[in-house]
C-alpha positions in Angstrom: 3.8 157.1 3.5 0.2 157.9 5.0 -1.7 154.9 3.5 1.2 153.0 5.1 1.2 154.2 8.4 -2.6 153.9 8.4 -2.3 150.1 7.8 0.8 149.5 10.3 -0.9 151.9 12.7 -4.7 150.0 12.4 -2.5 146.1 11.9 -1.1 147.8 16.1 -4.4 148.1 17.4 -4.0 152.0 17.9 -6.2 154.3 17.3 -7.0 156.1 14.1 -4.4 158.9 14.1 -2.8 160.3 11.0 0.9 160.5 9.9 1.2 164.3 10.3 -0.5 163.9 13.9 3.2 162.5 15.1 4.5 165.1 14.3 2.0 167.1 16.8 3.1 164.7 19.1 6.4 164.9 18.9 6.6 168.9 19.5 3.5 168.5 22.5 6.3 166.0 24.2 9.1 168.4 23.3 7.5 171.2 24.9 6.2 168.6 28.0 10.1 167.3 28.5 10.9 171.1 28.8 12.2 172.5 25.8 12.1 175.8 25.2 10.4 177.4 21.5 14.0 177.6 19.9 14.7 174.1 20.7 11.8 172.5 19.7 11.1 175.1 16.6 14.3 173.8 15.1 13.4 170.1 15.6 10.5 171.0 13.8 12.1 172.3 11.6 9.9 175.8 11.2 11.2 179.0 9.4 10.4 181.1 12.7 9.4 180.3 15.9 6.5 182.2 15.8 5.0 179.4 13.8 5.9 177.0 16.2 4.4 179.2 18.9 0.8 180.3 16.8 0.7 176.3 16.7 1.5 174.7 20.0 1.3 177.6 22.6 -2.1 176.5 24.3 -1.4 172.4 23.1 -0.7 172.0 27.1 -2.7 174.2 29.1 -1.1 172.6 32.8 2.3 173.0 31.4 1.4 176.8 31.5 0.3 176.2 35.2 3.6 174.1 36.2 5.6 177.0 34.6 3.9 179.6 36.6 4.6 177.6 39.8 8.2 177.1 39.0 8.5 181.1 38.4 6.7 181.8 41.2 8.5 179.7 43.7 12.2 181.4 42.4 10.3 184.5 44.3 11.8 184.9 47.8 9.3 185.0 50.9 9.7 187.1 53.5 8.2 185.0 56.9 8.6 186.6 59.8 8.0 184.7 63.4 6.6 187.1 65.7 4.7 190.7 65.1 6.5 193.1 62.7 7.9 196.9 63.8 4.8 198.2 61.6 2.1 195.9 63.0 1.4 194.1 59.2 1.6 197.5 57.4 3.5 197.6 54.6 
């Protein structure tokens, strides 16, 4: 199956990648279309998710960043309009 995806891949005019590299790919766009580790572990096809996590945990380092901002914007702000009873103390 590899020799044969090399050909039809190289016949496409796409780069050199090999068969077990879509497989990367599939679980880097899982994990980018916002699957959690027990969704995409099982597509995978892993005995634990702990493989699929030692794998693909840092695959997309600005996923990290967009999950971070999502998390941090379900934290409620506090914005006051005028000077507060404690003068900015806490």
């Amino acid at each position: 199956m590899s020799e044969y995806f090399k050909r039809v891949a190289f016949a496409a005019g796409l780069p050199p990648i090999r068969f077990h590299d879509l497989r990367h790919g599939a679980a880097t766009l899982s994990f980018a279309a916002g699957n959690d580790m027990k969704t995409t572990s099982a597509m995978l096809r892993h005995s634990s998710q702990a493989i699929t996590s030692d794998t693909y945990t840092n695959v997309l380092p600005e996923l990290t960043h967009a999950t971070a901002g999502a998390s941090a914007a379900l934290v409620p702000h506090c914005r006051r309009e005028g000077p507060s009873e404690t003068e900015g103390l806490p």
